[in-house]
N, C-alpha and C positions, 0 to 999 in steps of 0.2 A: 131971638137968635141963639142966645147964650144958652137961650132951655133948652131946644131943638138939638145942640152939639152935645148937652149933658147927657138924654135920651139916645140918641146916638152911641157915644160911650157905653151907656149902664149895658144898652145891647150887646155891643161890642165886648164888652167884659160878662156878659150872661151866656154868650155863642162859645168865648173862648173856657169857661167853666166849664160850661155840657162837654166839649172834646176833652180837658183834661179829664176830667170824672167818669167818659163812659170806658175806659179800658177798665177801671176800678168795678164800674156796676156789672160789668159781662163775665170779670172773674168773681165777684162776689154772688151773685143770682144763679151762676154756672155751677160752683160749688155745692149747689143745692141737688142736681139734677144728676138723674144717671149717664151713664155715657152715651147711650142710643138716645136721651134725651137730648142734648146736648147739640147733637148733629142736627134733627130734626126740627129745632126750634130754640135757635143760641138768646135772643133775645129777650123775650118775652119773661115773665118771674115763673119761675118754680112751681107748679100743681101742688105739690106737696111739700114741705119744710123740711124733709128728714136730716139728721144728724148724723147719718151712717158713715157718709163721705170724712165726714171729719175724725170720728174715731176713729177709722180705720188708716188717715191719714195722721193724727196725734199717736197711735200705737206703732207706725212706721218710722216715723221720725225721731222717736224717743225725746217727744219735744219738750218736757221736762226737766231734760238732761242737757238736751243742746242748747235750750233758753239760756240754763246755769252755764253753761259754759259762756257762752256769748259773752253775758251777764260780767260771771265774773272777770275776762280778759279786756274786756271796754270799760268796767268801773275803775277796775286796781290802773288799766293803762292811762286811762285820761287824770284820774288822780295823780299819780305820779310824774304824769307831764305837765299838767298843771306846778305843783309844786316846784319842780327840779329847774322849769325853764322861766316861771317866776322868781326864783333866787340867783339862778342863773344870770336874767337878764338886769337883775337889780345892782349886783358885784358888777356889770359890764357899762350898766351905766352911771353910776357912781363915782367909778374910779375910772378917770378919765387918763389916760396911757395909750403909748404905743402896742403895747402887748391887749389893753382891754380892745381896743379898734382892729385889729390883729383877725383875734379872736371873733369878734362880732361880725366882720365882715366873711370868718370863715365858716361860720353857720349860716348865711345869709349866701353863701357860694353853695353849701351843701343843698338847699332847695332846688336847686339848677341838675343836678345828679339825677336822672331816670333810675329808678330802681330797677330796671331791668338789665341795668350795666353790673349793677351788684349783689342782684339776686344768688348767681351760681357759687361764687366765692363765699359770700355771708352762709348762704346753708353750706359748703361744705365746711365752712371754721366753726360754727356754732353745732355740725354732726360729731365732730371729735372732742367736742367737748359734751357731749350727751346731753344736747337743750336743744333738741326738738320735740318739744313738750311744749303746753302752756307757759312754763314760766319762762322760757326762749322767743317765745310768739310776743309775750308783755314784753320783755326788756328790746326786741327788736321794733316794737311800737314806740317805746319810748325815745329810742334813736331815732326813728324817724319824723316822729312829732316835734320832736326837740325844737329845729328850726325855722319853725313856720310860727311856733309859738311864742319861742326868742323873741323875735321879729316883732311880734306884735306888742308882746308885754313891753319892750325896749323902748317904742315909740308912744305908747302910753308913759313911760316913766320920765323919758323927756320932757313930758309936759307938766310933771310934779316938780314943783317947787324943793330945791336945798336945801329952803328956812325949815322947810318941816322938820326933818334928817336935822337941822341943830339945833331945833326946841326941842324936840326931844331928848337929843341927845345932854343938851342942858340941865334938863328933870331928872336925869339920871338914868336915862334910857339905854342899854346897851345896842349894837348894831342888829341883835338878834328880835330884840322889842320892838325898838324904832322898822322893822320888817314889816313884822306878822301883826304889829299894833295900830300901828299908821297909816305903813305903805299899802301893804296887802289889801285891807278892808276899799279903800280908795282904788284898788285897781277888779271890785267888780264887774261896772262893763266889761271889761275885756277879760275878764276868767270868765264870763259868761260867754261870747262870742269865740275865745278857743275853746272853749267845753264842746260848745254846739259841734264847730266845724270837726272834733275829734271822732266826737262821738257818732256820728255820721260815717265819717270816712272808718273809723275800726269795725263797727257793729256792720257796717255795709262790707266790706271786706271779705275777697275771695281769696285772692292770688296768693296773698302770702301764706293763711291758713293751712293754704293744699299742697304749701313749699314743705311746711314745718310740722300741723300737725299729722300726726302717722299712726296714730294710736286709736283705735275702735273705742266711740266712747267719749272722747275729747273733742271732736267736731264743734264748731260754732254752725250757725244756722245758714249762710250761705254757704256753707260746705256741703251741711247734710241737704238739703235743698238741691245741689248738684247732684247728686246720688240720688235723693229719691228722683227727680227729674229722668235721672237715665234709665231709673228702673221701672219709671212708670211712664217713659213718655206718649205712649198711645192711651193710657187710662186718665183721659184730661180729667175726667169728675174728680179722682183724688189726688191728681195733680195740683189743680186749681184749688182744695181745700187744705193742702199742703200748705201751699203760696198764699192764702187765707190768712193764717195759723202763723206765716212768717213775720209778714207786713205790720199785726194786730200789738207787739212790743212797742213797735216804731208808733205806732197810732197813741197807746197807752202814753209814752212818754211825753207828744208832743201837747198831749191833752189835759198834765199836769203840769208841765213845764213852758206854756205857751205863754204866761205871764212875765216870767223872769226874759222869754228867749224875745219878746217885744219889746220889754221896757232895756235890757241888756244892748240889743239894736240901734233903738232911739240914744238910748244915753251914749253909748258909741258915737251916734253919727253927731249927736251936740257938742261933745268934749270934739 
């Protein structure tokens, strides 16, 4: 009986793979195909393998440029979120006060905030100060990651031990040591698990992008992806090799980082 139900399942989990996977297979096989191919027979593989599609979809997109951009607004943002909301959240639970409970509870009210209440005022205060640029799009990532990240580093650090913070600080550890020596190293899980969820949510990222950047050239990839979209949206062959070309970062990353982002998970859910 108990086999019959496992069988059951594996199917059940083999049916629901084939529907996630086949939108992936009909843009990836499509990509291959002319546009009159396309219409005339969407499913089937490709007659021919060319690469046409793509280059003329990587020379549109200036995808070089827009990867580097991506690249560099989702490493510099999540590093510095990482960082800032780990020290952050260390000073707030440490020091136990009116003012740190204050404060923690008012990062923990800021996630409740739709950014769309605060979109129009934040770009217009961040236009008069001339950062709507890249380095305006980071530091308004960093505001906004701030408090999800608190949050979490916070309730990991709860569960670290005092004694550590005074052996150390016994050996001669300064507050700055007893940190980045101790604490930090012991709060991997969870710099892995806000790594993940940042880097998702930045690199995925539309709306704010199209608030802020303005400048030809600076575009991260769901930006330029919006544009070549509108510019090509009846020519699906280099649409779809566009959308190719976007996904393929996302793919790379997950395929070297699939170690850390499983074991990061599990030790999560055991702590």
């Amino acid at each position: 009986m108990k086999k019959k139900w496992n069988i059951k399942l594996e199917v059940l989990g083999l049916l629901l793979a084939i529907l996630w996977l086949a939108p992936f297979y009909l843009m990836f096989v499509n990509s291959f195909k002319s546009k009159k191919r396309i219409f005339m027979d969407t499913i089937s593989p490709p007659e021919n393998w060319s690469f046409d599609n793509y280059i003329k979809a990587f020379e549109e997109l200036d995808f070089m440029q827009t990867l580097f951009n991506s690249l560099l607004i989702t490493v510099i943002s999540v590093v510095l979120i990482i960082i800032f909301s780990a020290m952050a959240a260390y000073a707030l639970s440490r020091a136990k006060s009116k003012l740190s409970t204050v404060l923690f509870f008012t990062f923990v009210a800021a996630m409740l905030i739709p950014f769309q209440s605060v979109m129009i005022p934040l770009v217009t205060v961040f236009g008069k100060f001339d950062m709507l640029n890249r380095g305006g799009l980071i530091f308004m990532y960093i505001g906004f990651g701030a408090s999800l990240s608190i949050f979490l580093y916070h309730g990991a650090l709860n569960n670290i031990p005092r004694s550590l913070d005074e052996a150390a600080t016994i050996d001669g550890a300064n507050r700055w040591q007893v940190f980045w020596h101790i604490i930090f190293p012991i709060l991997k899980p969870i710099t892995v698990t806000v790594a993940i969820l940042n880097i998702i949510w930045i690199w995925n990222d539309y709306l704010l992008p199209s608030l802020v950047i303005n400048t030809p050239g600076s575009e991260t990839i769901p930006l330029k992806m919006f544009f070549f979209f509108g510019e090509y949206t009846k020519q699906w062959h280099l649409a779809l090799a566009g959308l190719t070309l976007a996904i393929v970062p996302v793919i790379v990353f997950y395929f070297f980082a699939q170690r850390e982002i499983i074991k990061g998970v599990s030790d999560g859910a055991v702590k």
